[in-house]
C-alpha positions as CSV (number, residue, x, y, z in Angstrom):
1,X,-77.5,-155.6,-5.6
2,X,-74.4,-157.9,-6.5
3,X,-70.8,-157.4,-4.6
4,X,-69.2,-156.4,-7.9
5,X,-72.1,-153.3,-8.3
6,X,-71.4,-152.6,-4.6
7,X,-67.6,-152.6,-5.7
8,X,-67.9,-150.2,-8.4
9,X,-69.8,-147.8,-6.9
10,X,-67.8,-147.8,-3.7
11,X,-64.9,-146.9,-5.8
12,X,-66.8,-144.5,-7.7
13,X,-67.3,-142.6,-4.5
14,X,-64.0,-142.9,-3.2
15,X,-63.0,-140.6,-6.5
16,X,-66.0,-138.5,-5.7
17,X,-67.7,-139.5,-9.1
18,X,-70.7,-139.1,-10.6
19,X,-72.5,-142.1,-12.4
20,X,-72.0,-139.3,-15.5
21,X,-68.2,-138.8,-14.0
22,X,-68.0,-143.1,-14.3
23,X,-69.7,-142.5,-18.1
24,X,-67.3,-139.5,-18.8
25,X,-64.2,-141.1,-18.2
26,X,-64.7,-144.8,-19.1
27,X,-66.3,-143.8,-22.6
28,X,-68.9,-146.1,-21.3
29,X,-72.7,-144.8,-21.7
30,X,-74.8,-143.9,-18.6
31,X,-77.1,-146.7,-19.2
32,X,-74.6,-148.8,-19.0
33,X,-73.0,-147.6,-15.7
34,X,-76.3,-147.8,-14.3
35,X,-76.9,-151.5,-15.1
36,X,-73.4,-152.1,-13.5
37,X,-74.4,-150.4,-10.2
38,X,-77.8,-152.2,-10.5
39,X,-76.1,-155.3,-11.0
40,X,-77.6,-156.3,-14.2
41,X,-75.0,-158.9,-16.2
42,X,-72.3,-157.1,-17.6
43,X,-69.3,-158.3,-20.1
44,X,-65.6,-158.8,-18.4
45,X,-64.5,-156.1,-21.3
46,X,-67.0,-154.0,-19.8
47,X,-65.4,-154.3,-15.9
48,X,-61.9,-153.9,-18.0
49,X,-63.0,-150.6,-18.9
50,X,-64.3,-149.7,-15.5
51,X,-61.2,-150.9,-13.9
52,X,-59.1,-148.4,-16.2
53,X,-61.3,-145.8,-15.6
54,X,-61.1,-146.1,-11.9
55,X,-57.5,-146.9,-11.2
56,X,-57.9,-150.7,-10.2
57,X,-57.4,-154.0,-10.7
58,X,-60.5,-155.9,-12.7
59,X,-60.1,-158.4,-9.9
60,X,-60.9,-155.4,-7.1
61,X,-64.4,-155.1,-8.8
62,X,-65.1,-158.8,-9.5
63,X,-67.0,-160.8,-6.4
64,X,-68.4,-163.8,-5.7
65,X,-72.1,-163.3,-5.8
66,X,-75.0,-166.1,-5.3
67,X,-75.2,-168.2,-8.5
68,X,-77.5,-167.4,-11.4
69,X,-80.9,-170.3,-11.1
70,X,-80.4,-172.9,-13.9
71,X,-82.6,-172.0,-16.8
72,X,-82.7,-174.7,-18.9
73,X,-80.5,-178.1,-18.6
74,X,-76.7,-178.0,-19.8
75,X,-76.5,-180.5,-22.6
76,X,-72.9,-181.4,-22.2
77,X,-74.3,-182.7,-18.8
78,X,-74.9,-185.8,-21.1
79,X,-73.4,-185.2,-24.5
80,X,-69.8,-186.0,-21.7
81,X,-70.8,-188.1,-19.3
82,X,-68.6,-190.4,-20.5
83,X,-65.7,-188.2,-20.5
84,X,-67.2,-186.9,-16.9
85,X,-67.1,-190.5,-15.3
86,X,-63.6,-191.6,-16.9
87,X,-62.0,-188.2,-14.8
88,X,-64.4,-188.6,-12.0
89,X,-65.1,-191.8,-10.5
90,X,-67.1,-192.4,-7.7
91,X,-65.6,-192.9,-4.8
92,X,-66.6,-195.4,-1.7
93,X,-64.8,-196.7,1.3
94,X,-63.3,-199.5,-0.5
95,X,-60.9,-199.7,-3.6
96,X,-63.5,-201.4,-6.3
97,X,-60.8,-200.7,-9.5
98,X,-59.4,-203.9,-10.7
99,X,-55.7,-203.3,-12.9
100,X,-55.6,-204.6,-16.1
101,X,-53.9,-208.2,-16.4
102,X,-52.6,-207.4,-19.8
103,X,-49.5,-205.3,-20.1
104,X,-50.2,-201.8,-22.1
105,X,-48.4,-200.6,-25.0
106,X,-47.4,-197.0,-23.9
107,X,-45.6,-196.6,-26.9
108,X,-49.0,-197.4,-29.5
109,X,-50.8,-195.4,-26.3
110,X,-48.9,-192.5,-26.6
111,X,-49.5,-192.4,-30.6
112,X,-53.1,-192.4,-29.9
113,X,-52.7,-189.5,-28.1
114,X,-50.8,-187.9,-30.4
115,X,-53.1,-188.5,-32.9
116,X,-56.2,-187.0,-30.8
117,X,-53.5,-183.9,-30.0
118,X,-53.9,-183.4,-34.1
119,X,-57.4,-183.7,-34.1
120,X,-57.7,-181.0,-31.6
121,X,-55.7,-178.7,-33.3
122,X,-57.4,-179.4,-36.5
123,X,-60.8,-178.6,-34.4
124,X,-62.2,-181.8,-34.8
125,X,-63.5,-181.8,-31.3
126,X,-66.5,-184.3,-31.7
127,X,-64.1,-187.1,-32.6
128,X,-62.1,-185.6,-29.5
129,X,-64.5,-186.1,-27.3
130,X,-65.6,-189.4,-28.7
131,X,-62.1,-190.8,-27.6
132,X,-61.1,-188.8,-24.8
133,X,-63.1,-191.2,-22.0
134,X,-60.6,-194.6,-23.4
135,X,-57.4,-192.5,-23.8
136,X,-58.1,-191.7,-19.7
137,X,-58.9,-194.9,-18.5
138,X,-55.9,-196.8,-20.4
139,X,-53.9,-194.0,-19.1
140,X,-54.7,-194.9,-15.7
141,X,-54.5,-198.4,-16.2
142,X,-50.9,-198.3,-17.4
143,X,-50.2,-196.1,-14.2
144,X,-51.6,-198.7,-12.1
145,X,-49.7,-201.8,-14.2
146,X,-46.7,-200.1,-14.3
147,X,-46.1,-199.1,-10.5
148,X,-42.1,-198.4,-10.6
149,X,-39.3,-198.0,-12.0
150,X,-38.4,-196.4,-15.6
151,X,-41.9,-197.8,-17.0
152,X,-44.1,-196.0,-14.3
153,X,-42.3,-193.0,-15.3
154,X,-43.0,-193.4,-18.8
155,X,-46.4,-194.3,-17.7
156,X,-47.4,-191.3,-16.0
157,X,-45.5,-189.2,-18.9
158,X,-48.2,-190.5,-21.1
159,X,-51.2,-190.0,-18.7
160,X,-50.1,-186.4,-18.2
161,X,-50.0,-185.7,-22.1
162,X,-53.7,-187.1,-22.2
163,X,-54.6,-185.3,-19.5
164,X,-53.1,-182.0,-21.1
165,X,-55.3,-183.1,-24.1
166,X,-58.5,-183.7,-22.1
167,X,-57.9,-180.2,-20.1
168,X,-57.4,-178.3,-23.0
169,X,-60.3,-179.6,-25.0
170,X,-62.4,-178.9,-21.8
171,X,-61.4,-175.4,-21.4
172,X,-62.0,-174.5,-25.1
173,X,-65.9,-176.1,-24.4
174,X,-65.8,-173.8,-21.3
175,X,-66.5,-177.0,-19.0
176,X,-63.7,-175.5,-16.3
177,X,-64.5,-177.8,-13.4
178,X,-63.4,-180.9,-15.5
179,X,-60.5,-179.0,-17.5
180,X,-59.6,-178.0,-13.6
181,X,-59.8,-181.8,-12.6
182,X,-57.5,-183.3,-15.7
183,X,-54.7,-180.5,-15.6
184,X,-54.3,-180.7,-12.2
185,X,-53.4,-184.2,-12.6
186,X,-51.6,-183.6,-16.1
187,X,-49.2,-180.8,-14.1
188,X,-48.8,-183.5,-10.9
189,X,-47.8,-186.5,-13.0
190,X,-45.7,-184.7,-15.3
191,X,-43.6,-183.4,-12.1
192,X,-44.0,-186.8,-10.2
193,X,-42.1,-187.9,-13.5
194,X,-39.6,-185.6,-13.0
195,X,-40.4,-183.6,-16.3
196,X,-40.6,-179.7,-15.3
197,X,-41.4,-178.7,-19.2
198,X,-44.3,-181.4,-19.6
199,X,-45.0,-180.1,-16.3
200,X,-44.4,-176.3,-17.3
201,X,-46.7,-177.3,-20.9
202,X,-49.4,-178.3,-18.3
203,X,-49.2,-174.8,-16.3
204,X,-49.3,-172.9,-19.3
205,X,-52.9,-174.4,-19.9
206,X,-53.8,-174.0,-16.4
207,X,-53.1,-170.4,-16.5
208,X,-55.3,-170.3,-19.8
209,X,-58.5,-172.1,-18.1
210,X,-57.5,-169.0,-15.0
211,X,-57.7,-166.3,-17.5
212,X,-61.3,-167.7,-18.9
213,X,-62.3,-167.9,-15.0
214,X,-61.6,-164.1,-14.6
215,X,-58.8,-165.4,-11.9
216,X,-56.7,-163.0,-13.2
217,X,-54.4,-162.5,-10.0
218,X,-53.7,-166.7,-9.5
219,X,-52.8,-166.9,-13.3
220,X,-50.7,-164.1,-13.2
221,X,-49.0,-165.1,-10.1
222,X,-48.9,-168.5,-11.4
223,X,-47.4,-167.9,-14.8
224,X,-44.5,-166.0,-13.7
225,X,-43.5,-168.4,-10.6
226,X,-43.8,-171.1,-12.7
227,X,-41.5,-169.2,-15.6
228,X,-39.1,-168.2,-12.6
229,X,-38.6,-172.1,-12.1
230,X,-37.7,-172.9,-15.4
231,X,-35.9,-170.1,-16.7
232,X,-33.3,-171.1,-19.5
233,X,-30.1,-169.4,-20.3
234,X,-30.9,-168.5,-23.6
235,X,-27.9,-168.2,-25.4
236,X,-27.8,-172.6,-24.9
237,X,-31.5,-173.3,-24.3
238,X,-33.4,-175.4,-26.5
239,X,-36.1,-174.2,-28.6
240,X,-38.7,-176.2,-26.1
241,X,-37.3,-174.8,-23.5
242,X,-37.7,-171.0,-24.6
243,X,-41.0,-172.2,-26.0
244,X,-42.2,-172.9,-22.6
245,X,-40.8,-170.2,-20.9
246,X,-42.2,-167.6,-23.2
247,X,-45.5,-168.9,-23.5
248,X,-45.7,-168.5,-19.4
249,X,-44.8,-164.9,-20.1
250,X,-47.2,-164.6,-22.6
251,X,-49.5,-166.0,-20.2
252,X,-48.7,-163.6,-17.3
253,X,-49.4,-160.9,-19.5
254,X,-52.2,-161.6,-20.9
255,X,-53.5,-161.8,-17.2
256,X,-52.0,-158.5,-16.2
257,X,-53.4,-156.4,-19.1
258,X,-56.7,-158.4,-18.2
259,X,-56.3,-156.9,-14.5
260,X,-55.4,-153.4,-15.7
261,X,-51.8,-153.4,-15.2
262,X,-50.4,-152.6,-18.3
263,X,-47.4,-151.8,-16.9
264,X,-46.7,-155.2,-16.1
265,X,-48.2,-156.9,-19.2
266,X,-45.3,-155.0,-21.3
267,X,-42.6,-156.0,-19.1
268,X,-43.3,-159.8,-19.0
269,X,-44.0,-159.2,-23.5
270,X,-40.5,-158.1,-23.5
271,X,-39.2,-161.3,-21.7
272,X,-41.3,-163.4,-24.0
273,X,-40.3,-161.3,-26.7
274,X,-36.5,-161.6,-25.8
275,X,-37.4,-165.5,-25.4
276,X,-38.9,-165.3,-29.2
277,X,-35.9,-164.0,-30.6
278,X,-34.0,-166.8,-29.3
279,X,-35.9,-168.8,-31.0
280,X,-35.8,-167.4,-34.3
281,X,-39.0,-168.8,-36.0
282,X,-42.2,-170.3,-35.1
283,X,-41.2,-173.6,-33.0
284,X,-43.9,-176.0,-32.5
285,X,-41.3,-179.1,-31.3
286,X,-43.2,-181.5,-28.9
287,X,-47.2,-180.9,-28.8
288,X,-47.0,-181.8,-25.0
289,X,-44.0,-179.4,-24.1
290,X,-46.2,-176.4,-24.7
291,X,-48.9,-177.4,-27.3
292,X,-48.8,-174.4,-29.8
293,X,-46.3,-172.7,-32.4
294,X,-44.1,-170.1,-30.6
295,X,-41.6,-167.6,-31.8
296,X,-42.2,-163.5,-33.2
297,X,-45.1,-164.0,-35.1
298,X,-47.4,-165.3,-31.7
299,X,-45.4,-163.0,-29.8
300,X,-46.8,-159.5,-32.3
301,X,-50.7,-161.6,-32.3
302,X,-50.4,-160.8,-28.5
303,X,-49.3,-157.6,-28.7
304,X,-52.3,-156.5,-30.9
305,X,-54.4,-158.6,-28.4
306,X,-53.3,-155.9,-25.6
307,X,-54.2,-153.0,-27.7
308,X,-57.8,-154.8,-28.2
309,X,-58.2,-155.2,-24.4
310,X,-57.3,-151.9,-23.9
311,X,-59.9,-150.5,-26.3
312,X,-57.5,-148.9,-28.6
313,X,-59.5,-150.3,-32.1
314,X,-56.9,-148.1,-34.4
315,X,-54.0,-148.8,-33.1
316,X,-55.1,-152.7,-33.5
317,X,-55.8,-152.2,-37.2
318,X,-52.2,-150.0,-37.5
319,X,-50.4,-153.3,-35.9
320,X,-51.8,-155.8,-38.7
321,X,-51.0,-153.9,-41.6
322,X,-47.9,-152.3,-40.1
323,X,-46.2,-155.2,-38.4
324,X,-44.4,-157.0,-40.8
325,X,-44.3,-159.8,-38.8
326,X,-47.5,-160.3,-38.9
327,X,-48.0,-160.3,-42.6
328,X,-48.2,-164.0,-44.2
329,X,-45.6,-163.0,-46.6
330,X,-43.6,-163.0,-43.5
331,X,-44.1,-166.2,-42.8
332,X,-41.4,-167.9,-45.3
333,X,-39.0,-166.4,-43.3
334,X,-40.8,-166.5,-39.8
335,X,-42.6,-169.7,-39.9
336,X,-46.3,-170.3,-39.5
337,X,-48.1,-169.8,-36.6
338,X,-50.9,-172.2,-35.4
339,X,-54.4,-171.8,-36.6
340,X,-56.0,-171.3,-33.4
341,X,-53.5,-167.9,-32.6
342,X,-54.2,-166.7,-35.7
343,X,-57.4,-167.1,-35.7
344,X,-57.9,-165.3,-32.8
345,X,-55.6,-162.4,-34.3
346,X,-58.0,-162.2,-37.0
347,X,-61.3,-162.3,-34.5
348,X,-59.1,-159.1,-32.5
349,X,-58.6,-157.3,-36.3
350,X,-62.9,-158.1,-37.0
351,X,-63.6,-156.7,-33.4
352,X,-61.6,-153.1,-34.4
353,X,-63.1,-152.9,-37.4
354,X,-66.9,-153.3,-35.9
355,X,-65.5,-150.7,-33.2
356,X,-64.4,-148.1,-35.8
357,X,-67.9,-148.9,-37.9
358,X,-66.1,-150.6,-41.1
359,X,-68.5,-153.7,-40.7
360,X,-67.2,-154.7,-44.1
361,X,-63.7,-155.3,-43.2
362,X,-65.4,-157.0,-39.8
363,X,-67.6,-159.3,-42.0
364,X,-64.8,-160.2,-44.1
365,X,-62.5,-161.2,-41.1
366,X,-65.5,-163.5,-40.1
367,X,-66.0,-165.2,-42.8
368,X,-62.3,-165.9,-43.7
369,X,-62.3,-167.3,-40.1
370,X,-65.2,-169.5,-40.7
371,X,-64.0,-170.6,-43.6
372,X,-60.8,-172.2,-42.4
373,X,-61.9,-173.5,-39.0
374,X,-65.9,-173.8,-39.0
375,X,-66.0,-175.6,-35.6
376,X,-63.8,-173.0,-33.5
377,X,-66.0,-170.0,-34.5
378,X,-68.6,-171.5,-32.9
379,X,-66.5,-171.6,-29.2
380,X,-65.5,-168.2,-29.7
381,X,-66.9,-165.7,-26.9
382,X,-65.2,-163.0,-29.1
383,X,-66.8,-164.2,-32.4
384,X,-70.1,-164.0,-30.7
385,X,-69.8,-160.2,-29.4
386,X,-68.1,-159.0,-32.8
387,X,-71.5,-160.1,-34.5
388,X,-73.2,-158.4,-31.5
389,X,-71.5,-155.2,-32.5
390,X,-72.0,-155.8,-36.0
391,X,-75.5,-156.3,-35.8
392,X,-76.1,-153.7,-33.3
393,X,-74.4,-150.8,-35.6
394,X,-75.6,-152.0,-38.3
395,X,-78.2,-149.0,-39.7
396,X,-79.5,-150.2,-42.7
397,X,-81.1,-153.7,-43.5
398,X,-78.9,-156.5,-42.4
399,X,-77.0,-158.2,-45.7
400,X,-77.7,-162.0,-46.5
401,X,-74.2,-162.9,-44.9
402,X,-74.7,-161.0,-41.8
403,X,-77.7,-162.8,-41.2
404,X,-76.2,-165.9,-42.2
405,X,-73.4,-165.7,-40.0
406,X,-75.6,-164.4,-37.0
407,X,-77.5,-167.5,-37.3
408,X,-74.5,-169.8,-37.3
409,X,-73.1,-168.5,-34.5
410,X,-76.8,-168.1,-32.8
411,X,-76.7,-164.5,-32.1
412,X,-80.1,-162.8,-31.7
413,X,-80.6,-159.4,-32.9
């Protein structure tokens, strides 16, 4: 039996529950409380919904158990190896990297990695990937050219914004021991430069690669410290700067509503909402100060992605046609926000609407989010379980596009 079954039934008992009590007060079915406390695999929304029921913290339930056997060979083993050996060179007892004898061109360098920064957001990750293991081995080259002075500041300015870009593409391809490697060393040369919003841009995407870890606790923790730092005064901050700052708060709450402290979560939305009123309008500013559009339209996404964590399907539907801020015809006078937030709004709006059976509406939300970015569906743990659900309500034979889509995304059922 795994620590996080023995966790779950130990607080169980401590409330003097029933497996049926568990079932009764979670909405969760007896089977499934039974798998938990068998240890079987379980979803994190799952443990979310055990935590509530039982008064804790997700993280109280979560352990580290022995690792799962490897069933079958991880093809990004080789499809980055490339990408893997640029971040993480062997090592021996002697120094075997030779700097380059001609001088770089951080300014054409940093274009480049500007350029791959679109190509991510456009979800074009093969051709990502396919120049990520260069961009990191010119950036340490003009590190190690460059050793002082103005120019190894500027240097290691640009190395941190292609490391941000390397560690952000990794986390989205759930490879988190190499996004871990190149944020690190995006956040550290980014404060070695002296830059605490490059550096606070880099934390933001650490905390994102904590909250896909289940780390809830470090990324919460992390997110607000980090925001405490760099608190603005906003009635003369930039727009950068309250960009920053609110994403962190966005950050910490997506980690505390995560950890079943919603309590907290609404208190650090209200600081990134005071910090998106500031604002005014979606800001995207510099890609590498905090990588995303930010302002009252991401800041009412995240609100409806609190009411989806908590399990409240109708009140998530009530938000996206009652919010007018969330409402394109809003955006003239809002701004736009970025594909992948809305996106992810829309996969939220698909999961209520497989919750409260209108698998219609869910289907439709799909498919409009397929249809604009075709690649990012397929990296989506939430698309995946929506068709789950859809397939697993579904009563009659399934249609032509529910097939078609389970297929695409490789769901079985």
């Amino acid at each position: 039996m795994t620590e996080t079954a023995d966790n779950v039934k130990k607080h169980r008992r401590r409330k003097g529950w029933s497996q049926e009590d568990l079932s009764e007060h979670s909405g969760l079915s007896i089977g499934t409380v039974r798998n938990l406390e068998q240890g079987r695999t379980v979803r994190m929304e799952t443990l979310h919904t055990v935590a509530r029921a039982l008064g804790v913290r997700t993280s109280v339930l979560m352990a580290s158990d022995e690792p799962e056997p490897v069933r079958r060979d991880d093809p990004n083993r080789l499809n980055l190896r490339d990408l893997r050996t640029a971040l993480t060179p062997p090592v021996g007892l002697t120094d075997t990297a030779r700097p380059t004898e001609d001088e770089p061109n951080l300014r054409s360098f940093r274009r480049t990695v500007y350029d791959g920064a679109m190509l991510y957001h456009s979800d074009s990750y093969r051709s990502v990937a396919s120049q990520l293991p260069a961009l990191v081995r010119d950036a340490n080259d003009a590190v190690a050219y460059f050793d002082s002075g103005e120019e190894h500041r500027q240097a290691l300015l640009a190395r941190a914004e292609a490391m941000q870009l390397a560690g952000r593409y990794l986390t989205q391809v759930r490879q988190y021991d190499l996004a871990y490697t190149a944020l690190s060393r995006a956040v550290t040369d980014a404060r070695d430069a002296g830059d605490r919003l490059t550096a606070a841009s880099g934390v933001v995407g650490m905390c994102w690669l904590l909250l896909r870890q289940g780390r809830f606790d470090e990324a919460e923790q992390l997110a607000a410290a980090t925001a405490d730092q760099i608190e603005p005064a906003l009635s003369k901050a930039s727009p950068d700067e309250c960009a920053a700052w609110g994403w962190l708060m966005l950050r910490a709450s997506a980690a505390a509503m995560r950890n079943n402290r919603p309590s907290e979560a609404r208190e650090y939305r209200r600081v990134a909402s005071a910090a998106a009123a500031a604002v005014g309008q979606e800001h995207t500013g510099s890609y590498f100060r905090h990588w995303t559009t930010f302002g009252p339209v991401t800041v009412g996404m995240k609100q409806v992605e609190d009411a989806m964590i908590l399990g409240d399907s109708r009140t998530v539907i009530r938000l996206s046609t009652e919010d007018n801020t969330l409402s394109p015809k809003a955006w003239k006078r809002l701004g736009r926000p970025s594909d992948d937030n809305w996106n992810r709004h829309r996969l939220d709006v698909a999961r209520a609407h497989a919750r409260t059976r209108d698998l219609t509406l869910a289907m439709d939300e799909l498919k409009e989010v397929r249809r604009s970015s075709p690649e990012w569906i397929k990296h989506q743990a939430m698309a995946v379980e929506t068709m789950e659900e859809i397939l697993r309500r579904r009563k009659r034979t399934l249609t032509s596009d529910m097939r078609e889509m389970a297929s695409y995304l490789g769901v079985v059922g």
